[in-house]
C-alpha positions in Angstrom: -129.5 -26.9 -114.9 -127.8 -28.7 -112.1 -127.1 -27.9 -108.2 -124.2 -25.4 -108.3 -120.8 -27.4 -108.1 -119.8 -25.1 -105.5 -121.5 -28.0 -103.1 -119.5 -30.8 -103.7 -116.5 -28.5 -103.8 -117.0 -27.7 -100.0 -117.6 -30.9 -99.3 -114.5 -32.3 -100.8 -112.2 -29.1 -99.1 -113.8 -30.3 -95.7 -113.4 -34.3 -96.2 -109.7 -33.3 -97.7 -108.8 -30.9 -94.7 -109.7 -33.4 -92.0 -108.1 -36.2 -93.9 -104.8 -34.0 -94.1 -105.2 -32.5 -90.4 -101.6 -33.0 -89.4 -100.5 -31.4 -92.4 -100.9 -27.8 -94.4 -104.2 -27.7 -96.1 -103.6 -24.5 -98.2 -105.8 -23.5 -100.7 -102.8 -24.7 -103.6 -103.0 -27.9 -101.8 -106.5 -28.0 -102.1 -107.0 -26.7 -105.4 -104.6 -29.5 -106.7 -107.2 -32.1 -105.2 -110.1 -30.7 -106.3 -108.2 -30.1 -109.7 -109.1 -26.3 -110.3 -107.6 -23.1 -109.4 -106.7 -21.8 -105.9 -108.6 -18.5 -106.1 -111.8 -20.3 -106.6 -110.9 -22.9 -103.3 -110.4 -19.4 -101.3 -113.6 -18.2 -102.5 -115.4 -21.3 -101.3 -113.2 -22.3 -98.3 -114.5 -18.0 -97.0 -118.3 -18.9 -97.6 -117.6 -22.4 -95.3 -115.6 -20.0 -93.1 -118.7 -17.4 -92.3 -120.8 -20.4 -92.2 -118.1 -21.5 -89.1 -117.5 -24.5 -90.3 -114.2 -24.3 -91.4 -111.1 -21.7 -89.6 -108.2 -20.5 -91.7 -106.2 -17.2 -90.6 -105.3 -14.8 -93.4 -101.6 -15.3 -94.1 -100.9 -18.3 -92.2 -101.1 -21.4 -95.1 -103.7 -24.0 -94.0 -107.6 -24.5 -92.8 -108.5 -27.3 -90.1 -112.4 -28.2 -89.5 -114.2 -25.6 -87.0 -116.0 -28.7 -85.4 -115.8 -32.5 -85.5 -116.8 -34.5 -88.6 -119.2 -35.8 -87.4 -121.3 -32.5 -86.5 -121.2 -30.8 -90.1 -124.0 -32.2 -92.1 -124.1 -32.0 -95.9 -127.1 -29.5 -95.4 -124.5 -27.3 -93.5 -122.6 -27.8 -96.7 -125.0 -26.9 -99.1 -126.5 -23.7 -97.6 -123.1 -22.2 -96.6 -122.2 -22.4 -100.0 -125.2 -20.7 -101.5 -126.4 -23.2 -103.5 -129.9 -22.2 -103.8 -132.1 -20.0 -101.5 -134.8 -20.7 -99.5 -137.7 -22.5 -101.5 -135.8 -21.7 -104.6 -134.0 -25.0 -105.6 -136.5 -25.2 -108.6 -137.9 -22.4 -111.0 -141.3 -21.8 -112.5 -140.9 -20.0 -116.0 -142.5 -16.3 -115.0 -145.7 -15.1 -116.9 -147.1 -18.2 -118.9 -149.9 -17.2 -120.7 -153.2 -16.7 -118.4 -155.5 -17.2 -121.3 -154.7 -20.8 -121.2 -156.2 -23.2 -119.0 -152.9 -25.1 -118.1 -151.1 -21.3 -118.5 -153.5 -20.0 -115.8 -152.7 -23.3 -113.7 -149.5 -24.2 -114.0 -147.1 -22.9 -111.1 -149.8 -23.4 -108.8 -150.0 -27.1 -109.4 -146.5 -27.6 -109.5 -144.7 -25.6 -107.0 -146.3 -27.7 -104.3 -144.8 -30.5 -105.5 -141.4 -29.0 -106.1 -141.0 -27.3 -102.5 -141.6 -30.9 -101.2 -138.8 -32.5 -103.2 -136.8 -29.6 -101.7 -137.8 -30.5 -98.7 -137.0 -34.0 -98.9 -133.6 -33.7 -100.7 -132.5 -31.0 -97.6 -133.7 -34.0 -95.1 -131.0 -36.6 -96.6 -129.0 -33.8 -96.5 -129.4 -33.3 -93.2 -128.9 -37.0 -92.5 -124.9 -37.2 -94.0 -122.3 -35.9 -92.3 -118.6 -35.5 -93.3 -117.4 -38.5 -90.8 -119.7 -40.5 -93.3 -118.2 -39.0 -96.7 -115.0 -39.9 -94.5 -115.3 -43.2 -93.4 -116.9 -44.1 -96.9 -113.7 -42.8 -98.5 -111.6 -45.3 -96.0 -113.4 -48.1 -97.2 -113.2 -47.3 -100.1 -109.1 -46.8 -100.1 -109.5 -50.2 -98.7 -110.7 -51.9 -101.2 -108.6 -50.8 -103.6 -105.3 -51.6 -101.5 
């Protein structure tokens, strides 16, 4: 099971809306982009909005960035999408069998190691920022021009 796409979808409406900032960034616009339907770009485009990361108005077309690029880290990203909660990025199988020595051992032995990689994978997170999705996508573009 992977990391809800949901993630690299707000990070590709936030990279695309400051990219397009003298233009309308509507969620049809978007959803062309991201190459799936408007109503689900709405849906994610409000959960970056409560996180205040993004401002749109209802019935005026378009979204512009709530702050610069450079101060919305991919972490911002991934919890204002709901990706996982707190401690929860990885699951332990409930009720393994506590006649069994591993049964009886299991999740204790393991979730220690799990909420670490949690941990570490929120620090990179924490780390990017859009400006750098941006000005990777610039060079990038250049190369290929």
């Amino acid at each position: 099971m992977s990391i809800s796409s949901r993630f690299t979808v707000g990070i590709h409406i936030l990279t695309l809306v400051e990219l397009n900032k003298d233009g309308v960034s509507s969620s049809e616009y978007i959803a062309g982009s991201v190459n799936t339907n408007a109503t689900l770009i709405r849906k994610i485009t409000g959960m970056l909005k409560k996180a205040g990361l993004i401002e749109v108005k209802p019935g005026i077309a378009g979204a512009k960035l709530a702050m610069k690029p450079s101060e919305i880290a991919l972490l911002d990203v991934y919890k204002a999408v709901d990706v996982v909660q707190e401690q929860e990025l990885f699951s332990v199988h409930d009720n393994p069998n506590p006649d069994c020595p591993v049964g009886r051992n299991i999740q204790d032995s393991v979730l220690p190691i799990l909420s670490a990689a949690q941990l570490a994978l929120e620090k990179v997170l924490g780390t990017v920022t859009i400006e750098d999705i941006l000005q990777d996508i610039a060079v990038k573009e250049d190369r290929e021009n």
